[in-house]
N, C-alpha and C positions, 0 to 999 in steps of 0.2 A: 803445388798448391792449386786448387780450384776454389774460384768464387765466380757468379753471374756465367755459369757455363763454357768459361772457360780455364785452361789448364797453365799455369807460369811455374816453370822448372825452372830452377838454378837461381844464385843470389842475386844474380845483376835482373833477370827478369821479375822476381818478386821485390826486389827495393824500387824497379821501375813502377811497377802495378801500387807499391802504396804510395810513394810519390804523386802518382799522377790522381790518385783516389784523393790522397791530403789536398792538392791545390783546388781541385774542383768542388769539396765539400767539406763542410766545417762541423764536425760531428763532437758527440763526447760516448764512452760507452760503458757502460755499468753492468759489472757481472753477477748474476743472482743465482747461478746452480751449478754444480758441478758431478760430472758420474761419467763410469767408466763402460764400455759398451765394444763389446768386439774387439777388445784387445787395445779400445780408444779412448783417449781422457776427450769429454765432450762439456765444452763452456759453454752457456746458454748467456748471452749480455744481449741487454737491453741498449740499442743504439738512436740517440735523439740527435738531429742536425737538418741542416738545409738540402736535403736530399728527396726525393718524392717518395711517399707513405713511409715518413717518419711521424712517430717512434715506430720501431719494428725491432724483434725479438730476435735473433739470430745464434745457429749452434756453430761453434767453431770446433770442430772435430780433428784430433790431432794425433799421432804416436810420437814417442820419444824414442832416439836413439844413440846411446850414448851424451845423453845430456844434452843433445841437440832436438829440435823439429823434424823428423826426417819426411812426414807427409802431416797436409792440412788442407782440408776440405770446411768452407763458409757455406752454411746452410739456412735458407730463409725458414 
């Protein structure tokens, strides 16, 4: 997974990264678009919270495999 430039491989480091993302900011996120791009399902949600240049639009670009997430890249 990559968000703000950096890269968290595996579960324990991506449950650590929203963790520590939840305690620091109180957000809510609301998804308005969805398309496929590259072999990519890509979610555009609008995120408002106590965070600096909130609201901001963000794409959450992802593949699926086997039912699971196997990659996902946050994209401002």
């Amino acid at each position: 997974m990559k968000d703000e430039g950096r890269t968290y491989t595996g579960l324990a480091a991506i449950k650590q990264w929203k963790a520590k993302a939840s305690a620091k900011y109180t957000y809510t996120s609301e998804p308005f678009a969805l398309e496929q791009k590259d072999g990519m399902a890509v979610v555009t949600s609008r995120l408002t919270g106590n965070f600096p240049g909130s609201p901001v639009d963000l794409q959450f670009c992802f593949r699926l495999e086997r039912g699971k997430i196997a990659a996902l890249e946050i994209i401002p």
